[in-house]
N, C-alpha and C positions, 0 to 999 in steps of 0.2 A: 504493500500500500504506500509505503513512503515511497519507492522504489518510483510508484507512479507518480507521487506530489510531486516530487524532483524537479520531472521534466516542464511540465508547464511554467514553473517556481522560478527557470533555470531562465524560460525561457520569456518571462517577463522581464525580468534582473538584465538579459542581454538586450533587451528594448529601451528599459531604464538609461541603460550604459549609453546607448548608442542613440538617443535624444539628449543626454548629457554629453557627449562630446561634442555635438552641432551646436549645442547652448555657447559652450565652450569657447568653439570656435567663431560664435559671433559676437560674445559681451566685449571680448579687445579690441573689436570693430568700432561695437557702439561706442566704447570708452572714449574713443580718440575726440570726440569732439561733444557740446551739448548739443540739447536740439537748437537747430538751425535759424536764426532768429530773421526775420522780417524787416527790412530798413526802413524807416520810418521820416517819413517829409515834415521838417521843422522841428521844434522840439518834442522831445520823445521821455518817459522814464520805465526803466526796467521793471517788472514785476513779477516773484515768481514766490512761492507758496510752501511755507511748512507746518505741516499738517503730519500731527501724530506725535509720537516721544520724540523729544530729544537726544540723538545717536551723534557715534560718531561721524558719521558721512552726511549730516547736515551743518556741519561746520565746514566741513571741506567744497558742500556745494554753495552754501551761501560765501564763500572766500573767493570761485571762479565767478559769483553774480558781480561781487561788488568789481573783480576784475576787468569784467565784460561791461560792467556800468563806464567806469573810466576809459575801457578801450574805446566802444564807440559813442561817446561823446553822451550818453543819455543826462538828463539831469540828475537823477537822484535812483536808487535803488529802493522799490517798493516792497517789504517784506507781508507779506499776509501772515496772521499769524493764527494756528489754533493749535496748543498742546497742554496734555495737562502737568508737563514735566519732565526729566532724564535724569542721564547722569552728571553728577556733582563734578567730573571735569569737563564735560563737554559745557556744563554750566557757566566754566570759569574760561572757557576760551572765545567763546561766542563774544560774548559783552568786550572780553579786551580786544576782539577784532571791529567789533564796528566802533570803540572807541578808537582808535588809532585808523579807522577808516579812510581812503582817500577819496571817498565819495560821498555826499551826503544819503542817510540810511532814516527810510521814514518805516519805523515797526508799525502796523496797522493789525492789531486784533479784530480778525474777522471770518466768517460773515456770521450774524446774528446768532447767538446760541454757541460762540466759541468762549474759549480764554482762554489767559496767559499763565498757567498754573506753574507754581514751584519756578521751572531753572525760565518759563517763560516770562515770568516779572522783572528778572535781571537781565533778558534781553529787549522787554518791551525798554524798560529803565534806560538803557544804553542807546535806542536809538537818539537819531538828531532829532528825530520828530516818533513823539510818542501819542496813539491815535486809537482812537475802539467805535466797532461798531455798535447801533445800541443794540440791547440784550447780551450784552458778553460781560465779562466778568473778569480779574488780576488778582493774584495774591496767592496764599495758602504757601507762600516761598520755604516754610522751616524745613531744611533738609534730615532726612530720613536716612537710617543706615541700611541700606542695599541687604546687610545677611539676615538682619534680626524684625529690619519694619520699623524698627521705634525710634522716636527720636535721637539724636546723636547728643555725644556729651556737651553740656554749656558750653565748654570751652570753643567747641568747633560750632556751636549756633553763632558765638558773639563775635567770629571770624568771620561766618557770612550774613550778618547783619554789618557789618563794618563794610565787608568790601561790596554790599548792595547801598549799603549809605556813600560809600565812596562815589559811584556812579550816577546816583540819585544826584550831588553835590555837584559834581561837573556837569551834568546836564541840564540844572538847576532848577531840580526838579522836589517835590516834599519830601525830604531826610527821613523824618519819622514816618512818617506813611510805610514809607520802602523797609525802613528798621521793625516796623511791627509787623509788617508782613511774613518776616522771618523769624523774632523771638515768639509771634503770639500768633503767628500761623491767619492774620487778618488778609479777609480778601472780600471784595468791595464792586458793584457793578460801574458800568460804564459811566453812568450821571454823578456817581461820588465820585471816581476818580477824577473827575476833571473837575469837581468841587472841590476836593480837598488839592488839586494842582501836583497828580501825580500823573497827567498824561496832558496833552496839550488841546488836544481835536478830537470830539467828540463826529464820527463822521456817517454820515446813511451811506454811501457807496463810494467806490473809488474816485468818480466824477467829483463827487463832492468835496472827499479829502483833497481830490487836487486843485480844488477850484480854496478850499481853505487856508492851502498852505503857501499859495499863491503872494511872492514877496515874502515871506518869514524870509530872514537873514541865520544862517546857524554855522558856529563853527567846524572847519573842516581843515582838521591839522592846523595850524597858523592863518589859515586864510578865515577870512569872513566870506561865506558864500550866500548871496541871496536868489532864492529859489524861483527858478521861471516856469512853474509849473499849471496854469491854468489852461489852456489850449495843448498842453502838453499830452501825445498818441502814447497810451500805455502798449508796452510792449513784452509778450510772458516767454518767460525763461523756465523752461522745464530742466530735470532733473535729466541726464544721462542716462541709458539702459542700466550699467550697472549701478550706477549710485541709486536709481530705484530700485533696482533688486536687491542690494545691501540696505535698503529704507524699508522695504517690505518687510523683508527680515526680524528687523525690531520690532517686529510687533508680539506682544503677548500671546494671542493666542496662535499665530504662525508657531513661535516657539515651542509653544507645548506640544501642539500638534505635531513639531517636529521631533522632539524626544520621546512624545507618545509611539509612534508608527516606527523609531527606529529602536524603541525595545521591544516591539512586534518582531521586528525583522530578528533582532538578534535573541529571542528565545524562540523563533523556527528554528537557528542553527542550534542552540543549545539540545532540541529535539530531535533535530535530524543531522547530525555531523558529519561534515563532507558537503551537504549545498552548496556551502560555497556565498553563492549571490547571495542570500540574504542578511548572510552574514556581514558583507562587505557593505553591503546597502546600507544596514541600521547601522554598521561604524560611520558612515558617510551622514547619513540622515544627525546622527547624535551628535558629531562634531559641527554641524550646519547649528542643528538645536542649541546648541551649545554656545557656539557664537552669538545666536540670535539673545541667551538670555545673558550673557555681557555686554550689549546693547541697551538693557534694564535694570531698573532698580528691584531686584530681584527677594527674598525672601529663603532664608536658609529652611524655615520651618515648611516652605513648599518643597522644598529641593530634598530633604528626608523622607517626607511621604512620597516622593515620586520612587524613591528608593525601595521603599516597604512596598507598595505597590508593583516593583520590578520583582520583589522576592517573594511575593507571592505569584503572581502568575508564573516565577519558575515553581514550587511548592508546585501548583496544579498540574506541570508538565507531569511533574518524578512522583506525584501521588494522588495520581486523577481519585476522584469520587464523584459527589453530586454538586460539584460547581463550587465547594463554601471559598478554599480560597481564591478562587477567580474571580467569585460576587467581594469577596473581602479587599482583590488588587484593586477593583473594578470604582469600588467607593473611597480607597486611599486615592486615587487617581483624581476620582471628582474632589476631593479635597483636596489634592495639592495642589489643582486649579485654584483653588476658594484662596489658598496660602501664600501663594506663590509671587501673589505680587501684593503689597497693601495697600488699603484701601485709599489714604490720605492722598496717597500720588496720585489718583484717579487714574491708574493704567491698572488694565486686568482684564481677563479672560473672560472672553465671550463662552456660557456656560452652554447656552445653546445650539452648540456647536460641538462642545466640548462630552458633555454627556452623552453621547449617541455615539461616541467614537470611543468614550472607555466603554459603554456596553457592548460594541462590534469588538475592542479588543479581547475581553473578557468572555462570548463568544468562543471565536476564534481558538482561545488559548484553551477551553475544554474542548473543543472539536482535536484539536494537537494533541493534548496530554492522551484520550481514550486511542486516537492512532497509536502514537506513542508506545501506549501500556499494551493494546492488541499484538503490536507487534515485536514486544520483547515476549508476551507470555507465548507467543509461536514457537513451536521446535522447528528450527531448522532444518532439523534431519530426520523430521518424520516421515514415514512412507519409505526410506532409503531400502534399494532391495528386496520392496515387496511388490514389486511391479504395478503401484498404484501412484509412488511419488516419483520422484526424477527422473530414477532409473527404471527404463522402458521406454521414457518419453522420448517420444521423436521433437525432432529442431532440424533448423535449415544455417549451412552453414553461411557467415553472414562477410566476413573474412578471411584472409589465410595468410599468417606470416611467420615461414618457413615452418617450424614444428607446433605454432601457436596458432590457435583458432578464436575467432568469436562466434559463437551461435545464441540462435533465436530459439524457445523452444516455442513449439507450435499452440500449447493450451494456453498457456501463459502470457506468453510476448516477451517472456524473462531475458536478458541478453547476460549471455555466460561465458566465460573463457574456456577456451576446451583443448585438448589435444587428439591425437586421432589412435586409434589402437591398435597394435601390430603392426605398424608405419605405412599404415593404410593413406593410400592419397588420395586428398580431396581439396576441391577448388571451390569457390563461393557457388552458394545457390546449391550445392549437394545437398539433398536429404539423409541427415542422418540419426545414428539411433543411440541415447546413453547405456553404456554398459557398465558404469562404475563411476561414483565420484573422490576425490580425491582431496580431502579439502573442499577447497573452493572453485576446486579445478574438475569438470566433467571429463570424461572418456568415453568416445566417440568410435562407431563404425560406422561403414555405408548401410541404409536402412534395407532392412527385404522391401521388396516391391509390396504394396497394399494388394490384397487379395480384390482378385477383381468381381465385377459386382454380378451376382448369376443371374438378376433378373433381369441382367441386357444381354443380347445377345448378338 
């Protein structure tokens, strides 16, 4: 039975491979440049959109916008904004680049129903122009410790309340607003912040914002630049193929997702050794997962039960029964979703998604383990010599190399290694018949002819 899972198993795995190599071969393609922008008559200003956690590679994309702003002459760089957070260094590079920006950087929270949560208040903060759409929202800044979820010690809260105060103060913008956002986790919609003068433009659409900021004066490195943005053709800057698919990535439930399906793949091989692909898959898939949730502010107490969870559905391979520990991986699973990321960052696992995929692993992993168990409690060498199991059975030979054979036998489809008897010769395609097994190795003569059939004549 396994013998038949194999092949099918083998031969998705080699499909996998071989749309992963074409993938391959095209992201260095896509790498080389972004997407292709549109020249635009008169004044122009960039715009392109971060949407989702805070990763690494939206540092690196928003570093080639502000590039592309400066290259071709746009006015200013328009950042859209909606996340609810990232990570604590990507937190602290972002803000020092568009401080030291050589372009003027308008952060605009938006479109309605967004905000600037956690590492997004220190980059809304940083821009030259700090701006929300209404119904959105800024704050909630107090960083969180990635292993444990809980807040991190004073001493590293009053770090980044300083260095959010710092930013606040060069952009000239409310000290304390920005400081409370981080000691007392305050976070404030779009009408208070531009009451209390912690963003600048409150704005209903980009038209507007642009039509707003129209003449503001704001510094850019040493220079005074005043802004000609009212008639100015917004022009969007997308992400590169791979910097989107390193952006997908970071996403929460991609992650799990991708840890979930690559401890699928790797207790197939733990059940069946020797597959091979699936083995090598869930190593691929786990290391992907794996990147994805270093991309996050992650939760050590998720990343345990995904563990309990792995050792139980092996438990079910090597001790099938009626499901308990599968139902038991099945519900650590659903809860290292619940875990795994915390709540305050507002990043987490679409459950919806998530439960339906630990019940198909869970599944899955009793359908394996009763294989599994059927086919150890098999004797292999039942029947041997009593002309009911191997020996007797006829096969066709399927190769021939020099004193080594492979055959087919004919009930089965089994494919055997064989040798021939009494140095009997034989070419593919000969029928023949087992007279002895030897090991693992059958022994083979040319078959009698089938008795032919009386009722024809």
């Amino acid at each position: 039975m396994l013998e038949r899972l194999r092949r099918p198993v083998a031969t998705l795995g080699l499909l996998l491979i071989a749309v992963g190599a074409v993938l391959a071969a095209l992201v260095p393609v896509a790498s080389l440049a972004e997407e292709e922008q549109q020249p635009a008559a008169g004044t122009s200003v960039l715009v392109t959109d971060v949407d989702g956690p805070i990763a690494p590679v939206v540092t690196a994309h928003l570093e080639s916008a502000m590039e592309e702003t400066q290259a071709a002459g746009h006015e200013a760089l328009v950042v859209r904004l909606n996340t609810p957070g990232g990570l604590a260094d990507v937190t602290n590079e972002i803000p020092t680049s568009f401080l030291n920006a050589p372009v003027p950087v308008i952060v605009y929270v938006a479109p309605s129903g967004a905000r600037a949560g956690s590492a997004g208040a220190f980059i809304t903060a940083a821009g030259h122009v700090a701006a929300m759409a209404p119904g959105t929202n800024i704050g909630a800044a107090t960083p969180i410790d990635g292993a444990t979820g809980e807040d991190l010690d004073r001493k590293i809260i009053e770090d980044s309340a300083a260095q959010i105060a710092a930013i606040a103060e060069q952009r000239d913008r409310n000290i304390d607003f920005y400081r409370e956002t981080v000691v007392d986790g305050r976070s404030v919609t779009d009408s208070e912040a531009l009451e209390v003068d912690a963003i600048d433009v409150v704005a209903e659409s980009e038209a507007d914002l642009l039509g707003q900021v129209d003449g503001l004066t704001v510094s850019v490195g040493e220079d005074d630049v005043t802004l000609d943005t009212d008639d100015a053709t917004p022009v969007e800057y997308d992400m590169s193929l791979t910097r989107e698919l390193l952006h997908t990535l970071a996403n929460p439930t991609i992650a799990f997702a991708l840890v979930s399906i690559g401890t699928l793949a790797l207790i197939y091989e733990l059940a069946n050794p020797g597959a091979i692909i699936p083995g090598v898959l869930g190593a691929v898939l786990l290391l992907v997962g794996w990147f994805s949730l270093n991309a996050l502010p992650f939760n050590i107490a998720g990343l345990l039960l995904l563990v309990v969870a792995l050792g139980l559905f092996i438990a079910e391979i090597f001790a099938p029964g009626v499901g308990v520990f599968a139902g038991g991986g099945a519900i650590a699973l659903v809860a290292a979703a619940i875990f795994l990321f915390d709540e305050p960052t507002g990043i987490g696992v679409d459950l919806s998604f998530i439960v339906p995929i630990a019940l198909a692993i869970a599944l899955i992993v009793v359908f394996i383990g009763r294989v599994a168990w059927t086919s150890l409690k098999r004797n292999p060498w039942e029947g041997l010599g009593s002309g009911t199991g191997t020996v007797g059975a006829r096969a066709r030979v399927r190769t021939v190399d020099g004193d080594r054979l492979w055959v087919i036998l004919a009930d089965s489809g089994d494919r055997w290694q064989a040798r021939p008897s009494d140095g009997a010769r034989l070419e593919p395609g000969d029928e023949v018949q087992v007279v002895e097994q030897d090991g693992m190795v059958l022994v083979v003569s040319p078959a009698d002819p089938r008795p032919a059939d009386s009722s024809r004549r």
